[in-house]
C-alpha positions as a LaTeX table, in Angstrom:
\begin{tabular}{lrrr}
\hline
Residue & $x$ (\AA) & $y$ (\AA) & $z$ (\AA) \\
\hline
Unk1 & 69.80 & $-223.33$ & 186.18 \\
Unk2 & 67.40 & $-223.84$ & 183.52 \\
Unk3 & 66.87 & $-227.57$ & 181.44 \\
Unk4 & 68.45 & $-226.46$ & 178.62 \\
Unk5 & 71.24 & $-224.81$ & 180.00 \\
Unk6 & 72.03 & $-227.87$ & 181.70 \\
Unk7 & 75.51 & $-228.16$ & 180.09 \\
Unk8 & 76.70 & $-225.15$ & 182.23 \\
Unk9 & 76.78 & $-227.03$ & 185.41 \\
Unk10 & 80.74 & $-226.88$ & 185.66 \\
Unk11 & 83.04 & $-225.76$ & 182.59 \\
Unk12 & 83.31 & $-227.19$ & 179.51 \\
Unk13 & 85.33 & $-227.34$ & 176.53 \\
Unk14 & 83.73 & $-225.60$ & 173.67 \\
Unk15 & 86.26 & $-225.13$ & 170.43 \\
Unk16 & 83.44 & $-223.11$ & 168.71 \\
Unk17 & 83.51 & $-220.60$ & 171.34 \\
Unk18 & 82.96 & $-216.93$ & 169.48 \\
Unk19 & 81.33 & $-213.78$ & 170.51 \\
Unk20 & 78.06 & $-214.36$ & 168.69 \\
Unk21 & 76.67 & $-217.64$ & 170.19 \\
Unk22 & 72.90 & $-217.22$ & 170.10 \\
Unk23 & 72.54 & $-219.17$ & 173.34 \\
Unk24 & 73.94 & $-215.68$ & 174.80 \\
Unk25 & 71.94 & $-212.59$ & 173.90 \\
Unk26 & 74.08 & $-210.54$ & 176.28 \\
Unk27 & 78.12 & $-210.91$ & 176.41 \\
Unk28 & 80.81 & $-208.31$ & 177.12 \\
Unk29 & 83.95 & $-208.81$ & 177.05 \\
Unk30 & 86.94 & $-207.89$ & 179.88 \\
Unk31 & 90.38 & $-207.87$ & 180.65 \\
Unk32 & 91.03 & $-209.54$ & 184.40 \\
Unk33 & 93.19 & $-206.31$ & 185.20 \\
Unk34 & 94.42 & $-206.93$ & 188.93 \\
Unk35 & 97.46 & $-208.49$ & 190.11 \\
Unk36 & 96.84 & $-211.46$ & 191.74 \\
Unk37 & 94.34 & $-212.28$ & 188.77 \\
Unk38 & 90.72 & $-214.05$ & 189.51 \\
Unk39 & 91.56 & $-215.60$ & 192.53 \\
Unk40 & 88.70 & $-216.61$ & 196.15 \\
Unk41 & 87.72 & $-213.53$ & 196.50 \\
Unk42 & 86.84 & $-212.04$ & 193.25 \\
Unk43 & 85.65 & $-215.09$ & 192.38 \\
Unk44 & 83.51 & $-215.29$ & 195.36 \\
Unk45 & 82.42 & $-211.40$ & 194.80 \\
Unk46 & 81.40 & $-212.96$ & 190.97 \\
Unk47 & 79.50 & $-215.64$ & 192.20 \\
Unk48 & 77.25 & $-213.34$ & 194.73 \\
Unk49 & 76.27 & $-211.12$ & 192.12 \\
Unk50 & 75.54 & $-213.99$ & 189.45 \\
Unk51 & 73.20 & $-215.31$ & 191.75 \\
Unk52 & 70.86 & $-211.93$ & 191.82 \\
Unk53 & 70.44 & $-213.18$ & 187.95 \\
Unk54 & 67.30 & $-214.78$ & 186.28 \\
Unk55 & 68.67 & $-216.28$ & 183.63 \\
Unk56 & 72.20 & $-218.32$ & 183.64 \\
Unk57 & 75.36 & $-215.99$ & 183.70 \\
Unk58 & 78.85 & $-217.86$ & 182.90 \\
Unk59 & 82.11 & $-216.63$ & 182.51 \\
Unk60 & 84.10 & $-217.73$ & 179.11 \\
Unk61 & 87.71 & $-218.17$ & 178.49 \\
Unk62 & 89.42 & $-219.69$ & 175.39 \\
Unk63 & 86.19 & $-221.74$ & 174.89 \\
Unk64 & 85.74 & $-223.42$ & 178.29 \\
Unk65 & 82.33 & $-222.22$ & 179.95 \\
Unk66 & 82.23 & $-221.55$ & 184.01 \\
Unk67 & 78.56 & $-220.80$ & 185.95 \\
Unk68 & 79.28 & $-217.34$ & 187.52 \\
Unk69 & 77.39 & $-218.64$ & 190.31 \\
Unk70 & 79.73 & $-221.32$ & 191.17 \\
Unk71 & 83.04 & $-220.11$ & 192.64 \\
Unk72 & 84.68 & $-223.86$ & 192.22 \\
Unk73 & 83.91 & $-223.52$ & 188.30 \\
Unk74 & 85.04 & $-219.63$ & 188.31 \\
Unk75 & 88.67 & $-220.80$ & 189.50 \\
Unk76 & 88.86 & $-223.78$ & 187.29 \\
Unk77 & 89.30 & $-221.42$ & 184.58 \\
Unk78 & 92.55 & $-220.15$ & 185.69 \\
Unk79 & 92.24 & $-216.39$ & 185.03 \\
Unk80 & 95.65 & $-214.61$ & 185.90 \\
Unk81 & 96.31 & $-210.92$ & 185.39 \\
Unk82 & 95.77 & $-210.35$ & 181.53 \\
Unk83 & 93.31 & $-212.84$ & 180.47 \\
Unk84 & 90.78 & $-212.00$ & 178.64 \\
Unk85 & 87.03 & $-213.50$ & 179.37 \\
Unk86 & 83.60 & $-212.70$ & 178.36 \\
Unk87 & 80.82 & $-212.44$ & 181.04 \\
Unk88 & 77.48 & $-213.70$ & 179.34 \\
Unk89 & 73.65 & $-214.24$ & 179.99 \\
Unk90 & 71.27 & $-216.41$ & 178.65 \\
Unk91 & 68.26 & $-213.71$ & 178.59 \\
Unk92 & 68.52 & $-209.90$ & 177.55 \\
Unk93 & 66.70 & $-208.89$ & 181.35 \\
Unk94 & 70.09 & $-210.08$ & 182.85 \\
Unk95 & 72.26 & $-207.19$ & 181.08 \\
Unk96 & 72.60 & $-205.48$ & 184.37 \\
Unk97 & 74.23 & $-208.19$ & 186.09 \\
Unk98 & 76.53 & $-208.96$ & 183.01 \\
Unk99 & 77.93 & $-205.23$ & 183.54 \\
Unk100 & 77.76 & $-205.75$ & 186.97 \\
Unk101 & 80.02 & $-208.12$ & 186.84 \\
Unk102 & 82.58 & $-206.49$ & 184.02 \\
Unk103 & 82.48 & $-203.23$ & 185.82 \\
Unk104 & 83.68 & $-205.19$ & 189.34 \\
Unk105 & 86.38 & $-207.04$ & 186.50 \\
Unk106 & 87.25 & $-203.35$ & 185.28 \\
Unk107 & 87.69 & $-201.96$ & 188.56 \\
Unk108 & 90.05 & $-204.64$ & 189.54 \\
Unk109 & 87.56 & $-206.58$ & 191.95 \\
Unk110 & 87.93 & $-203.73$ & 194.33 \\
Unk111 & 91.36 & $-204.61$ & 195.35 \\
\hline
\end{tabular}
């Protein structure tokens, strides 16, 4: 985790939470699709791809902030089937992970 990105050590409450924060050049946004929602083991398959990244990749729902690398944060979320999250970078070079990640979300974690 970078200095500046310090912040994103476990979620947080952000109430200006939009799709164009400069702090992430690279967002998508998904649709948790499966049954059982974002539960161990997607979180788990989340976190082991995050960590391939460079940069920071987080996971954002209603305005709270998760690191994608930590599956504790990922679950504090509370993503059930439906919700809708973005999955975010803090560089551009990191825009395979980010669809890495919404793909496995897409796909329904594989389940």
């Amino acid at each position: 985790m970078t200095d500046s990105n310090k912040e994103h050590e476990s979620y947080t409450d952000s109430p200006n939470y939009d799709m164009d924060r400069p702090e992430y050049p690279v967002m998508q946004k998904a649709v948790v699709l499966n049954e059982k929602g974002i539960h161990a083991r997607p979180a788990g398959k989340i976190a082991m791809i995050a960590k391939k990244a460079e940069s920071d990749i987080v996971i954002i729902k209603n305005g709270q902030i998760a690191d994608a690398t930590q599956i504790m944060d990922i679950l504090c979320l509370f993503c059930p089937m439906g919700a809708e999250i973005a999955i975010a970078a803090t560089a551009p070079s990191d825009r395979r992970i980010v669809d890495e990640i919404t793909e496995l979300v897409n796909g329904k974690f594989e389940e």
